[in-house]
Backbone as a ProteinNet text record, in pm:
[ID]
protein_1_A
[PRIMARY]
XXXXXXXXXXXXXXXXXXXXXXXXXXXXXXXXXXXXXXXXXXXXXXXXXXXXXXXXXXXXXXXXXXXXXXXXXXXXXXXXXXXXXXXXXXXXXXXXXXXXXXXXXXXXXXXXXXXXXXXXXXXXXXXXXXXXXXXXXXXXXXXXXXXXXXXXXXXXXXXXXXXXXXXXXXXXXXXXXXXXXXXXXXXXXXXXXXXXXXXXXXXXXXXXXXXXXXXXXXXXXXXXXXXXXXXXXXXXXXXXXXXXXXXXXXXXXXXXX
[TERTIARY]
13886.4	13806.5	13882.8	13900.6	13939.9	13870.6	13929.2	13838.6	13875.9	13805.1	13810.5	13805.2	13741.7	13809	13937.4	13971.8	14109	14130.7	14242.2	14250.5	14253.7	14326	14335.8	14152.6	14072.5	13939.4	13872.5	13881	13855.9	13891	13996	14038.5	13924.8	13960	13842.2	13717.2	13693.5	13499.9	13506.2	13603.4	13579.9	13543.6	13684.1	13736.7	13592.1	13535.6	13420.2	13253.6	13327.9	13184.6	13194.7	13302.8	13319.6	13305.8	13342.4	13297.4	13160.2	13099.6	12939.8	12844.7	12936.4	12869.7	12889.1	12993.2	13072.8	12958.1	12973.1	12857.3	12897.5	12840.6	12840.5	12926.5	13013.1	13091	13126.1	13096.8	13107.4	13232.3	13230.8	13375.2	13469.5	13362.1	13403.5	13467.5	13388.6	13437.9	13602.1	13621.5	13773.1	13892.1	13836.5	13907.5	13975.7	14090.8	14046.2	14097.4	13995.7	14040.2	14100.5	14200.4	14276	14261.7	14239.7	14177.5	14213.2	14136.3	14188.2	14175	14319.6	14320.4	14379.5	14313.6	14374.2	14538.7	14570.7	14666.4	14779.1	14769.1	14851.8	14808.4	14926.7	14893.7	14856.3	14724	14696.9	14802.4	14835	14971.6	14868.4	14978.2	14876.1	14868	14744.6	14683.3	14603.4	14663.3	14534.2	14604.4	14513.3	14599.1	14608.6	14705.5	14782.4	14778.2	14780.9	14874.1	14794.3	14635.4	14526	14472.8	14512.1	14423.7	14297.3	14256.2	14094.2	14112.7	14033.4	14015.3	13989.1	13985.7	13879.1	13842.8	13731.7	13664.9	13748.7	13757.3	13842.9	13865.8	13741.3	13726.6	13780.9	13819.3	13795.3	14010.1	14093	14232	14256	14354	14413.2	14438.5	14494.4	14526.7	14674.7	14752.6	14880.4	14892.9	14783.5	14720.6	14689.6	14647.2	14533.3	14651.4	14758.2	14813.2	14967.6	14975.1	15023.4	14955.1	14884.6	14750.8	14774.6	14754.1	14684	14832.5	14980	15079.4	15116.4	15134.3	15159.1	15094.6	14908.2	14826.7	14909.5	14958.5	15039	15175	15194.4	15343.4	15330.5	15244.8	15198.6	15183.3	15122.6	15119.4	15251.6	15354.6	15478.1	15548.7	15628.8	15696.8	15651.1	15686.6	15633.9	15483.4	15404.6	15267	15272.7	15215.1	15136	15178.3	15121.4	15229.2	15132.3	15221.3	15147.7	15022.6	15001.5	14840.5	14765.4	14772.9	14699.1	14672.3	14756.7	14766.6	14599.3	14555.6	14452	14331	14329	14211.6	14219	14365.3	14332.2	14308.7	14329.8	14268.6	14119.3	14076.8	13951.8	13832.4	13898.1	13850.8	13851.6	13953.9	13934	13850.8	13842.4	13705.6	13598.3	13516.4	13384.9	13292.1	13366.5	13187.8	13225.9	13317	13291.7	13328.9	13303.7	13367.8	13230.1	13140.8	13004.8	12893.2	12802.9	12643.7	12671	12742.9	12739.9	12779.1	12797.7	12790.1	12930.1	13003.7	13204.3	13222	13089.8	13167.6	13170.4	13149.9	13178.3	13338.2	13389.3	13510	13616.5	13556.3	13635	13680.6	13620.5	13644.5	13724.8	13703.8	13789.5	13910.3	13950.5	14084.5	14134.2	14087.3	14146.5	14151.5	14050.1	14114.4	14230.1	14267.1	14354.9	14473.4	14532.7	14616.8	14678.5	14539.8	14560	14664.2	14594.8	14661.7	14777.5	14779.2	14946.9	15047.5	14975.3	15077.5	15110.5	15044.9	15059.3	15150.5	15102	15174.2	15360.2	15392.1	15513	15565.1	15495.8	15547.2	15570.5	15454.7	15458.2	15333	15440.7	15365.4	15222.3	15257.3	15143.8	15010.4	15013.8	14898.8	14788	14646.4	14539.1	14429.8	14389.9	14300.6	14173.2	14149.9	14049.5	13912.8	13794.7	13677.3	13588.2	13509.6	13408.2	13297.7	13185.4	13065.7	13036	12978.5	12873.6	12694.9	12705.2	12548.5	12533.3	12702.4	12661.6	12676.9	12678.3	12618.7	12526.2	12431.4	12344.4	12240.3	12227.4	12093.4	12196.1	12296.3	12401.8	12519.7	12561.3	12668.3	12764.1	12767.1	12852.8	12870.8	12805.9	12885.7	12996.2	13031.8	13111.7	13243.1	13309.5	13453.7	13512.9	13463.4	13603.9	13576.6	13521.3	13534.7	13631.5	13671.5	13711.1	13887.8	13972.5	14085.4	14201.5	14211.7	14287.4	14260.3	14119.8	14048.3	14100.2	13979.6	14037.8	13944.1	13930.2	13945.5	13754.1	13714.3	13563.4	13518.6	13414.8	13392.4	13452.9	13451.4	13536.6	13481.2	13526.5	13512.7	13346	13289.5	13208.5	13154.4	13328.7	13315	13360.2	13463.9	13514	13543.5	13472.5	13467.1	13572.8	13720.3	13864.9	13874.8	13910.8	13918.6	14046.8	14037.7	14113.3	14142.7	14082.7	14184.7	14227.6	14309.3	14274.4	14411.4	14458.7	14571.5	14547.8	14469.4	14460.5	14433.1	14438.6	14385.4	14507.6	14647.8	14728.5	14702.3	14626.1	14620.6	14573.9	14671.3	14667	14657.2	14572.2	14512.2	14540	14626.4	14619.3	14551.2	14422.5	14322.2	14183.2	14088.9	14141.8	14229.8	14228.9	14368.5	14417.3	14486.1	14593.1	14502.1	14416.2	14382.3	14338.7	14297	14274.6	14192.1	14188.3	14106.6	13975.2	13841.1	13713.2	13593.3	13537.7	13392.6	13307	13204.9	13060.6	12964	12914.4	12784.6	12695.1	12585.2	12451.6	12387.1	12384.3	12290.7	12345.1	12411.7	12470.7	12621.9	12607.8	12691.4	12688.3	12589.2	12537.9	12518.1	12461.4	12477.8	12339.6	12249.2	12162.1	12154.5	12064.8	12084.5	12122.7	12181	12223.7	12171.5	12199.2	12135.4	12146.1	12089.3	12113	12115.9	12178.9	12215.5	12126.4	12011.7	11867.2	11833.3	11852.9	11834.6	11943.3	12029	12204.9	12151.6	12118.4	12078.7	11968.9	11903.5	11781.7	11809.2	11859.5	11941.6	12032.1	12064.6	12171.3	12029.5	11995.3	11914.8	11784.4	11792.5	11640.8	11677.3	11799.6	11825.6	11983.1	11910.3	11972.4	12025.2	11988.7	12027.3	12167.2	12295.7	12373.9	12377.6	12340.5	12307.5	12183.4	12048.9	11967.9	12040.5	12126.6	12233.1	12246.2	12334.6	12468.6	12439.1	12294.9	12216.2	12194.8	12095.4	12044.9	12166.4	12256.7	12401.6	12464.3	12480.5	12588.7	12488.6	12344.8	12252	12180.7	12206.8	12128.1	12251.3	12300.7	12419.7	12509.4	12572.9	12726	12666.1	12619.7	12586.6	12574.2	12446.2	12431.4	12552.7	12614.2	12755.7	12852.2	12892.1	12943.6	12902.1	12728.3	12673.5	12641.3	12644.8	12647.9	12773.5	12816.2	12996.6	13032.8	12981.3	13029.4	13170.5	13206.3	13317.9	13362.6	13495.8	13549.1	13474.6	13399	13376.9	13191.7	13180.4	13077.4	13132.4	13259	13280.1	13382.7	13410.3	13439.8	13622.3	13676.9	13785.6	13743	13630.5	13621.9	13752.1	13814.5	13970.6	14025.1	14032.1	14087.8	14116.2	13978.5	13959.6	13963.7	14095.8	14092.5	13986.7	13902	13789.3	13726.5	13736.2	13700.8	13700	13867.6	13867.5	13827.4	13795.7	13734.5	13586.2	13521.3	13390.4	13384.5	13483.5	13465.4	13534.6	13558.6	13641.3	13484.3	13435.8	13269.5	13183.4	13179.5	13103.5	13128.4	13315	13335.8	13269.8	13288.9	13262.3	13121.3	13046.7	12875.5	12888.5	12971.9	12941.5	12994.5	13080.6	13170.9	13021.5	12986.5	12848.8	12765.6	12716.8	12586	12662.4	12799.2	12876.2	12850.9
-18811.4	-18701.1	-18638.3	-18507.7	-18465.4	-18426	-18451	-18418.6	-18319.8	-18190	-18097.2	-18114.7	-18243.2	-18225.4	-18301.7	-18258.7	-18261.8	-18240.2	-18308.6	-18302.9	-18140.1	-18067.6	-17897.2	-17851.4	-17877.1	-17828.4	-17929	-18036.8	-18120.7	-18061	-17960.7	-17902.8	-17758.7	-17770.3	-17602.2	-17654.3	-17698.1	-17741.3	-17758.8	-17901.1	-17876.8	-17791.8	-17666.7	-17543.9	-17463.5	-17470.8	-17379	-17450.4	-17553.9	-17617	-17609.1	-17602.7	-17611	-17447.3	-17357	-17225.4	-17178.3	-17243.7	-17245.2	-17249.1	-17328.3	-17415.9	-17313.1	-17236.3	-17239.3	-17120.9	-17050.5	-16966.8	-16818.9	-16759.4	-16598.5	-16542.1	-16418.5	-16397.4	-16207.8	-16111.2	-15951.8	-15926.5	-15916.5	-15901.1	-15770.3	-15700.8	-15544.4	-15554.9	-15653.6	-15684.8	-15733.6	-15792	-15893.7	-15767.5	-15631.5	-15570.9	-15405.9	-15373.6	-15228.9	-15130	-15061.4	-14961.2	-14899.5	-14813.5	-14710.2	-14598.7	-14431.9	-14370.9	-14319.6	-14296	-14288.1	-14116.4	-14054.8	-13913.2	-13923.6	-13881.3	-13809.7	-13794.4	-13847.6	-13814.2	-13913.1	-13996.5	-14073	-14231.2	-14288.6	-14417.4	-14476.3	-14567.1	-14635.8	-14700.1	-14705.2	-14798.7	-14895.7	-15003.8	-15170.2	-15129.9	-15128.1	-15126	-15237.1	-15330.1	-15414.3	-15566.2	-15637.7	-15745.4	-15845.8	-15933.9	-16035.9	-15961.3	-15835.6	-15820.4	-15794.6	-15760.8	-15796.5	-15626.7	-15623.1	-15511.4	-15469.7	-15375.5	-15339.2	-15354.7	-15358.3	-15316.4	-15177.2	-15084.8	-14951.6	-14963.6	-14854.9	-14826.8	-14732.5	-14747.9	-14717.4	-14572.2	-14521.9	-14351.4	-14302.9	-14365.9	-14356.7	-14368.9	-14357.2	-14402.3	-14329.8	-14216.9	-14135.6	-14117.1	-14031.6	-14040.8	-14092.5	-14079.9	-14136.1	-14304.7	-14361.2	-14482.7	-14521	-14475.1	-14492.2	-14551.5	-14463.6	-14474.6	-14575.9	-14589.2	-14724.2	-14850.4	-14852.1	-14981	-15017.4	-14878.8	-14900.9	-14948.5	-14858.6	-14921.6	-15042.5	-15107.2	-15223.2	-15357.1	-15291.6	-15386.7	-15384.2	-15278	-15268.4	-15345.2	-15344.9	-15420	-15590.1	-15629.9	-15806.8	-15778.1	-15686.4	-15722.3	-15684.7	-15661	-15631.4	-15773.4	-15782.9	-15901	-15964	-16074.5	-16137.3	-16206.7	-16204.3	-16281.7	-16383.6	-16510.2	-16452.5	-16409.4	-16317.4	-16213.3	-16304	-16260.8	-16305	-16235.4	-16131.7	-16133.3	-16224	-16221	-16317.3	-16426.7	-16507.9	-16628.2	-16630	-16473.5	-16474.7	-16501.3	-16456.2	-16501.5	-16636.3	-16693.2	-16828.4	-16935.4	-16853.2	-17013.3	-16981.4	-16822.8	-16774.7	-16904.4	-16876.5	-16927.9	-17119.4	-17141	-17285.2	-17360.8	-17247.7	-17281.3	-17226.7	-17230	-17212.1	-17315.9	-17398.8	-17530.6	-17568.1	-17495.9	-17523.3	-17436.1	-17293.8	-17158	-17092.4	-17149.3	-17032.8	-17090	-17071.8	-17139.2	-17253.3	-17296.3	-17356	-17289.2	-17381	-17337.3	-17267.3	-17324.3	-17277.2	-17106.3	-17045.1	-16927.5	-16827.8	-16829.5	-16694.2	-16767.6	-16866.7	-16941.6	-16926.2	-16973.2	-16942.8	-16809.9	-16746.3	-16566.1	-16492.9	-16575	-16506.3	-16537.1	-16652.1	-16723.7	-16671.1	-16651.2	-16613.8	-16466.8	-16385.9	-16219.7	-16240.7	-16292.9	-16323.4	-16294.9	-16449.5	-16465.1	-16329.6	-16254.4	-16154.1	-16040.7	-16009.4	-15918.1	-15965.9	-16023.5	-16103.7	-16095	-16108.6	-16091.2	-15923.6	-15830.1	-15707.2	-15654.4	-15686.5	-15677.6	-15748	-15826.5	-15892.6	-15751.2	-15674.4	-15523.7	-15439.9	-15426.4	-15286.7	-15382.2	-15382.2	-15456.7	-15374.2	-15235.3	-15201.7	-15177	-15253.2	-15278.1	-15308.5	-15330	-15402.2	-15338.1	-15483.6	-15438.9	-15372.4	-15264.4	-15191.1	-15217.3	-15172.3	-15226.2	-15145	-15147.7	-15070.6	-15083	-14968	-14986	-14943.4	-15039	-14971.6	-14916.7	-14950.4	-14947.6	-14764.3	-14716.6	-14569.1	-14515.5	-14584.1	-14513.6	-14594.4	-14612.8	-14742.3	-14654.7	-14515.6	-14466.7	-14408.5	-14407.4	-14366.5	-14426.5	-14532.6	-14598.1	-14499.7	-14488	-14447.9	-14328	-14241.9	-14110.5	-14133.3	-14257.1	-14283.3	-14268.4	-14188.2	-14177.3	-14272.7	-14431.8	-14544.5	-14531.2	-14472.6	-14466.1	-14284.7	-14264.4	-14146.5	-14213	-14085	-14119.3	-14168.2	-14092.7	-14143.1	-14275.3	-14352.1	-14465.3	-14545.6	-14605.3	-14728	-14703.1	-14566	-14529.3	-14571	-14564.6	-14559.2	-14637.8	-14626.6	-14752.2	-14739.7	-14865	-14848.7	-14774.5	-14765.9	-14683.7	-14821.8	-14703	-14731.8	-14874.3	-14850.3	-14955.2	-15110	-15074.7	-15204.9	-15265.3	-15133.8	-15175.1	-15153.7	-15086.6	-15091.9	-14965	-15005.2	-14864.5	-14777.1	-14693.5	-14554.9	-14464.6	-14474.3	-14337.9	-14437.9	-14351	-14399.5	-14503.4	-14545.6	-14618.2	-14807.7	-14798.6	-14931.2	-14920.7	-14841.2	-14797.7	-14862.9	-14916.2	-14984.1	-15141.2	-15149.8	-15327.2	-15405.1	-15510.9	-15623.2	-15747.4	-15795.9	-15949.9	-16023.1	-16145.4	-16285.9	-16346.8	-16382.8	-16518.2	-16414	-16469.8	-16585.1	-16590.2	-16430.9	-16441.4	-16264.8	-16260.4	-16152.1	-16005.5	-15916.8	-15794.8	-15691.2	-15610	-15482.4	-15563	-15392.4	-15441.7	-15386.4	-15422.3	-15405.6	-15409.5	-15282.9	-15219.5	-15239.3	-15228.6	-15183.7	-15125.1	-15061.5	-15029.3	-15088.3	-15100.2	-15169.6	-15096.2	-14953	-14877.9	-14767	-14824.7	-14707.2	-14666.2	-14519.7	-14449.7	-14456.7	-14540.7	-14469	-14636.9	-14659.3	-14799.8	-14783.7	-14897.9	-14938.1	-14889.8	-14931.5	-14851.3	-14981.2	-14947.7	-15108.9	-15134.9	-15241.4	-15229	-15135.6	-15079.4	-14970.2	-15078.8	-14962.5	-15014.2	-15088.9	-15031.3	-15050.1	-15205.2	-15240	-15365.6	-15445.1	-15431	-15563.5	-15540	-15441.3	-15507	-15598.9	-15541.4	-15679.7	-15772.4	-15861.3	-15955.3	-15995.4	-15901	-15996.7	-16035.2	-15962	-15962.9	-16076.5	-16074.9	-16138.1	-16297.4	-16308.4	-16508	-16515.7	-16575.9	-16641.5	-16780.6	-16844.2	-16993.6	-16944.6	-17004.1	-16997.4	-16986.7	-17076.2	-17065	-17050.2	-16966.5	-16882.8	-16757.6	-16718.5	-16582.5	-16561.3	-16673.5	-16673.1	-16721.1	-16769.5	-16735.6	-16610.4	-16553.6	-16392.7	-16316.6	-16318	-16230.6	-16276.4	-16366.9	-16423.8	-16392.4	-16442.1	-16395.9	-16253.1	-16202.8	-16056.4	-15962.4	-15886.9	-15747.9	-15787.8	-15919.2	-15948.5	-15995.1	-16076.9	-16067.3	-15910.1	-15825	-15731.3	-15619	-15613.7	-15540.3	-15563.9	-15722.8	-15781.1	-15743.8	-15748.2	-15756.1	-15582.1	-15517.6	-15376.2	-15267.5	-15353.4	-15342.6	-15330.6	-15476.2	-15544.3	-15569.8	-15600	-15594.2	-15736.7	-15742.1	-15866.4	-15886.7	-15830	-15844.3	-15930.9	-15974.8	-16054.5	-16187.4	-16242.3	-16354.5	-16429.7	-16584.6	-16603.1	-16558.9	-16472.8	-16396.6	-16294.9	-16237.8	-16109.4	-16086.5	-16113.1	-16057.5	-16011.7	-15981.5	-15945.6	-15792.1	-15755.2	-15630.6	-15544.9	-15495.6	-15497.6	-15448.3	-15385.7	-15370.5	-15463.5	-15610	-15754.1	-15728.4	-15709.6	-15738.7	-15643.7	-15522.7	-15477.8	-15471.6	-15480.2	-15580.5	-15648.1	-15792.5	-15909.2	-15865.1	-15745	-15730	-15652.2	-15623.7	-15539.6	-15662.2	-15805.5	-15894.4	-15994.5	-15963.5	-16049.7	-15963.6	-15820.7	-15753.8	-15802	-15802	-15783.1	-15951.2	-16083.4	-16199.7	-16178.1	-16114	-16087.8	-16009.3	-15912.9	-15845	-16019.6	-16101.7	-16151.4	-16242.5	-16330.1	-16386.3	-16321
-4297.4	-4241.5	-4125	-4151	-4007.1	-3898	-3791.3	-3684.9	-3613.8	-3565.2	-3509.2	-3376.1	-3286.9	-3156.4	-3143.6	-3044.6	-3024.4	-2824.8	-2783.2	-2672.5	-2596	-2650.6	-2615.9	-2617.2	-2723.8	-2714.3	-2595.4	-2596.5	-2485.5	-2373.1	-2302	-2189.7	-2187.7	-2305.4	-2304.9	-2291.7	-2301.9	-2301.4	-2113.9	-2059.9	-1978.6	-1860.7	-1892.2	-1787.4	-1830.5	-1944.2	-1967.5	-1887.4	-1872.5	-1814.2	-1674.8	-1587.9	-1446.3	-1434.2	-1505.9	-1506.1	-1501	-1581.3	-1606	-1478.2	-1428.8	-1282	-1152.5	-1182.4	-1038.7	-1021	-901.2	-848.5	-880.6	-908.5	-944.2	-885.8	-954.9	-824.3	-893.4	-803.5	-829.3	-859.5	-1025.1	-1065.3	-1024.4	-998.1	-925.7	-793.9	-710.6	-607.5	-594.9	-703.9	-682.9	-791.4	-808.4	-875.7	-789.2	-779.4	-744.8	-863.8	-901.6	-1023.2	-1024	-1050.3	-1008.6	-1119.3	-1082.4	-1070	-1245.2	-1363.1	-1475.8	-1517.3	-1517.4	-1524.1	-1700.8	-1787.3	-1899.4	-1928	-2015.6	-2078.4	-1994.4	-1890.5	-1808.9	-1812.3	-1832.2	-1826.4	-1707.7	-1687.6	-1582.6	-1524.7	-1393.1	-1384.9	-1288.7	-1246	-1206	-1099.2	-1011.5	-889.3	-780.7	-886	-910.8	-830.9	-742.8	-683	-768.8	-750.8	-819.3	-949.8	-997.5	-1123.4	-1211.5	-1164.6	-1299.4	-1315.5	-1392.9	-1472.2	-1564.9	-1545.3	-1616.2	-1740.3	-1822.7	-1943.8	-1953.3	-2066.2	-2033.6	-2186.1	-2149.9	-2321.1	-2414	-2520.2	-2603.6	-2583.8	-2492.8	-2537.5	-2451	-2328.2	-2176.9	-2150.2	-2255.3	-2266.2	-2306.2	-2309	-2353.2	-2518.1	-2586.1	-2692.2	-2719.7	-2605.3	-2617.9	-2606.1	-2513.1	-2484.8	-2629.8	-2710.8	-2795.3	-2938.6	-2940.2	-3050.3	-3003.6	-2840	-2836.4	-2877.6	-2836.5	-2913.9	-3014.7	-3099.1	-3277.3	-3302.5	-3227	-3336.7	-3304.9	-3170	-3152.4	-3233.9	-3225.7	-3325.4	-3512.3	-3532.4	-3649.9	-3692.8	-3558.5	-3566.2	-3585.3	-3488.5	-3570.2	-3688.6	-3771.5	-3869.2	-4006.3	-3926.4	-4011.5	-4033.6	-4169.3	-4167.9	-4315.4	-4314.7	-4436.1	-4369.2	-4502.2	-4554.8	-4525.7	-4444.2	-4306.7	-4195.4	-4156.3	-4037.1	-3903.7	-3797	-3637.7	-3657.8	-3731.4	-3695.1	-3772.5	-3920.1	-3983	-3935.9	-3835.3	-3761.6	-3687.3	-3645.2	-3559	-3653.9	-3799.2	-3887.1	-3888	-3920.9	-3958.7	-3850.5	-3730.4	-3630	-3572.8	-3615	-3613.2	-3744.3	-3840.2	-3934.7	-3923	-3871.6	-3822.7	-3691.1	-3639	-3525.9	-3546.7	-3652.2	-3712.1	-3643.8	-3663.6	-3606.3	-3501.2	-3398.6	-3271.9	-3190.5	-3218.6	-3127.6	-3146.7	-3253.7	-3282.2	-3293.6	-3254.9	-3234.8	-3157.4	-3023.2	-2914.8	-2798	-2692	-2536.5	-2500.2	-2652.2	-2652.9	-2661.3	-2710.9	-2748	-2704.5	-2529.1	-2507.6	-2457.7	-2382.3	-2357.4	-2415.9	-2548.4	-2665	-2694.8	-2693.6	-2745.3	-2674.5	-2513.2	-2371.2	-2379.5	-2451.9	-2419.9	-2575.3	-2693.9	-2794.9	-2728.7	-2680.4	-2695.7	-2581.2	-2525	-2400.7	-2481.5	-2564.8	-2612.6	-2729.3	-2810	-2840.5	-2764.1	-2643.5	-2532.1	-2479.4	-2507.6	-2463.3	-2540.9	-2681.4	-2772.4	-2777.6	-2771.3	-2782.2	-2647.3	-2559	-2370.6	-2407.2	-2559	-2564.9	-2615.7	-2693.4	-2743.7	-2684.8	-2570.5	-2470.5	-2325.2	-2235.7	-2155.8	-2026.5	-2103.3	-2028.3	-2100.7	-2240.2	-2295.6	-2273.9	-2236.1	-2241.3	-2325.1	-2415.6	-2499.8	-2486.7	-2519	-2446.4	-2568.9	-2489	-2542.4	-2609.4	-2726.4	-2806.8	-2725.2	-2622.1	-2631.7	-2715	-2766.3	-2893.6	-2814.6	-2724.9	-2669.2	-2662	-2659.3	-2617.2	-2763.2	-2843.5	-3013.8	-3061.1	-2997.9	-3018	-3162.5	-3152.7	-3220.8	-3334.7	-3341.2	-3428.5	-3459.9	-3497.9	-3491.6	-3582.3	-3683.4	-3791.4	-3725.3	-3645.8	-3597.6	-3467.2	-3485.5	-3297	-3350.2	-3261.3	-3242.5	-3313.7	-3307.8	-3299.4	-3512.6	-3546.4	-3730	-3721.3	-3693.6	-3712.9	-3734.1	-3828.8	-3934.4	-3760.7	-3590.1	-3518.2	-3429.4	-3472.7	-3408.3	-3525.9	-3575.1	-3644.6	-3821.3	-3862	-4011.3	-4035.6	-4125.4	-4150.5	-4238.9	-4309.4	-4402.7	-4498.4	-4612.3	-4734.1	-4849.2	-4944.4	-5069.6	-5087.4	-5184.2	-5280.5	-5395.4	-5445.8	-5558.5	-5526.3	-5405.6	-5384.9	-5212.2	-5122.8	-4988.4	-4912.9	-4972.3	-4927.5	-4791.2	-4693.5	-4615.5	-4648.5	-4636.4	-4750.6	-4599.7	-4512.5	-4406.5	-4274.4	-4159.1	-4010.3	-4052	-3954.3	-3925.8	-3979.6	-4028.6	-4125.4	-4241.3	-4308	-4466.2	-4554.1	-4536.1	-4597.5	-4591.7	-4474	-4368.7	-4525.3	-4536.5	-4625	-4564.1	-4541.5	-4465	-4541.5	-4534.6	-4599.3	-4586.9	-4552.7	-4551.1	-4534	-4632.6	-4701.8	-4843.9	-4870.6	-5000.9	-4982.4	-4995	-4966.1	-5044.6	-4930.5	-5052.4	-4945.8	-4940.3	-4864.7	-4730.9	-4618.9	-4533.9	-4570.1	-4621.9	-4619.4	-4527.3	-4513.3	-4476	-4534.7	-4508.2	-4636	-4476.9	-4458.3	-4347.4	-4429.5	-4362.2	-4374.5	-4395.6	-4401.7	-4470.1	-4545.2	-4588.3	-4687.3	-4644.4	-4604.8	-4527.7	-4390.9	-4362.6	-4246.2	-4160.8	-4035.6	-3971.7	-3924.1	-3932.7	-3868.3	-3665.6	-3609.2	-3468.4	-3408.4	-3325.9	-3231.8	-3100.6	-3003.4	-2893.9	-2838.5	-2704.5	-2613.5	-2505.4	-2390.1	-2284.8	-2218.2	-2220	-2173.3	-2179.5	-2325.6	-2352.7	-2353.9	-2356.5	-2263.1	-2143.7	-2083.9	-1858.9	-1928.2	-2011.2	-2002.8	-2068.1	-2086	-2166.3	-2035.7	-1941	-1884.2	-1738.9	-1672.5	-1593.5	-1572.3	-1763.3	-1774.2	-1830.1	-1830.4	-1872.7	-1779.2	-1713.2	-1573.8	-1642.6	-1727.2	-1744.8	-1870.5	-1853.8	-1947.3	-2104.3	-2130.3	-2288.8	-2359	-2277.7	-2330.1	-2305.5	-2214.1	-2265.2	-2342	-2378.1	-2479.4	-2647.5	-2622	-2750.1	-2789.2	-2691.4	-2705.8	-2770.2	-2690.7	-2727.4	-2832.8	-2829.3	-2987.2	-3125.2	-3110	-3230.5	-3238.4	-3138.7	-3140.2	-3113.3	-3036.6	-3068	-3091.6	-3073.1	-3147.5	-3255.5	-3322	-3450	-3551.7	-3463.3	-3539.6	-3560.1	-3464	-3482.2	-3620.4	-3626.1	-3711.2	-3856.6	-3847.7	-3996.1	-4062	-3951.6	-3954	-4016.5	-3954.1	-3970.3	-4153.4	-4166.9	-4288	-4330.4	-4481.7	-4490.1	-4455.9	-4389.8	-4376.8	-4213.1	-4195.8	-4063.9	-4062.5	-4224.8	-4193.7	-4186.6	-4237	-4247.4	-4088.6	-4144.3	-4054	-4019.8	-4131.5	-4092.8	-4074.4	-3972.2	-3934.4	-3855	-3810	-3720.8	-3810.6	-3947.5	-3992.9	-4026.4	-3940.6	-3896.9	-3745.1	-3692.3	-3595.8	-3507	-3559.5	-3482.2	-3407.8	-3474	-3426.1	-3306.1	-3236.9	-3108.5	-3005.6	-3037.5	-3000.8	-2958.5	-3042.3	-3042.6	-2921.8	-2985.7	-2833.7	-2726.9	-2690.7	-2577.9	-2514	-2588.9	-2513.6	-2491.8	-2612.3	-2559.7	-2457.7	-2441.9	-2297.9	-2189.7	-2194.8	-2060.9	-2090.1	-2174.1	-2113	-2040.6	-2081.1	-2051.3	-1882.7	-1842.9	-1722.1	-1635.5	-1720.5	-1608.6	-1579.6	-1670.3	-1632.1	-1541.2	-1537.7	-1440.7	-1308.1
[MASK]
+++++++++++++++++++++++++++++++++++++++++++++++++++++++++++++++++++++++++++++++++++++++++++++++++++++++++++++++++++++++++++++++++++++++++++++++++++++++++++++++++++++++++++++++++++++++++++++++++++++++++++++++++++++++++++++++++++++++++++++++++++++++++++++++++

């Protein structure tokens, strides 16, 4: 039988539990932003070296298509490429990255390693984040499905996305075939949280893992299942939208911190 803990998850549980504990602290406070003008790259402003995230919309278009190609470039090479690597250790922490106290920890330190790998391409990278809360009554009409974001749902008969800078993307795991969509209602996406309700969600569960319930089973779930595609399973990374996603459900975990 194999066993899934292991001394490395043993370090993570801990660092996630002394985190849990430690006392609140205004992440705004320990940051200074520097001022984001159109069409210019943010340069680091930021002490000891740390930089913002921003929302996907909120980055230039020249920003935008460093991203998408760098995210393109892991995936050049032979079958399994450095990105596929991210489905398959996605897919190997199933029973202990999801429905426990591990997974917002977990998600922080995998999108980490993500951004790192991309920052090895172009080091003024950082993975920037999907609100979805501000297409909450419209998902399928938001920018990030359009052909220079990240392409729209798949065809009809077989779910394949066909425009947008991943419409070639061939994922190996769990077996080598297009990247796949489906929306949840058709053409069209179910409504998602609004902002309204993440402050209340973060505001209104003060105890750790009635959070991180609320959130992991209610808007990161519904995102995922809305989504569809490879993005119901547990190789949803196989869609870069994934990280996008968890780069909005670290920030909402970073607000209730």
């Amino acid at each position: 039988m194999r066993h899934l803990f292991n001394p490395l998850l043993a370090a993570v549980i801990v660092l996630a539990a002394v985190a849990l504990d430690a006392p609140a602290v205004d992440a705004q406070a320990k940051r200074s932003t520097p001022v984001d003008k159109p069409g210019r790259v943010v340069p680091n402003q930021c002490p000891q070296g740390i930089r913002p995230r921003r929302e996907i919309r909120k980055i230039s278009a020249e920003e935008r298509k460093v991203f998408l190609d760098a995210v393109r470039q892991l995936q050049y090479g032979p079958s399994p490429t450095r990105y596929d690597a991210y489905s398959l250790q996605h897919m190997n922490a199933n029973t202990y990255a999801h429905n426990t106290p591990i997974f917002f920890p977990w998600h922080r330190r995998y999108l980490r390693e993500f951004e790192i790998d991309l920052q090895n391409i172009n080091p003024d990278i950082m993975v920037p984040y999907w609100d979805w809360t501000l297409d909450s009554q419209a998902p399928h009409t938001s920018d990030i499905f359009k052909n220079d974001y990240f392409g729209g749902n798949g065809k009809d008969n077989d779910g394949c996305v066909q425009d947008g800078p991943f419409a070639s993307w061939q994922p190996a795991y769990p077996r080598r075939d297009c990247l796949r969509r489906g929306f949840n209602n058709g053409k069209r996406i179910k409504s998602f949280y609004s902002p309204e309700a993440i402050q209340y969600m973060i505001s209104s569960k003060p105890r750790y893992n009635d959070f991180r319930l609320a959130i992991e089973i209610g808007p990161h779930g519904d995102v995922h299942n809305a989504i569809g595609g490879h993005m119901l399973y547990m190789h949803s990374p196989n869609d870069p939208l994934f990280f996008m996603h968890h780069a909005m459900v670290d920030k909402i975990w970073d607000q209730w911190q």
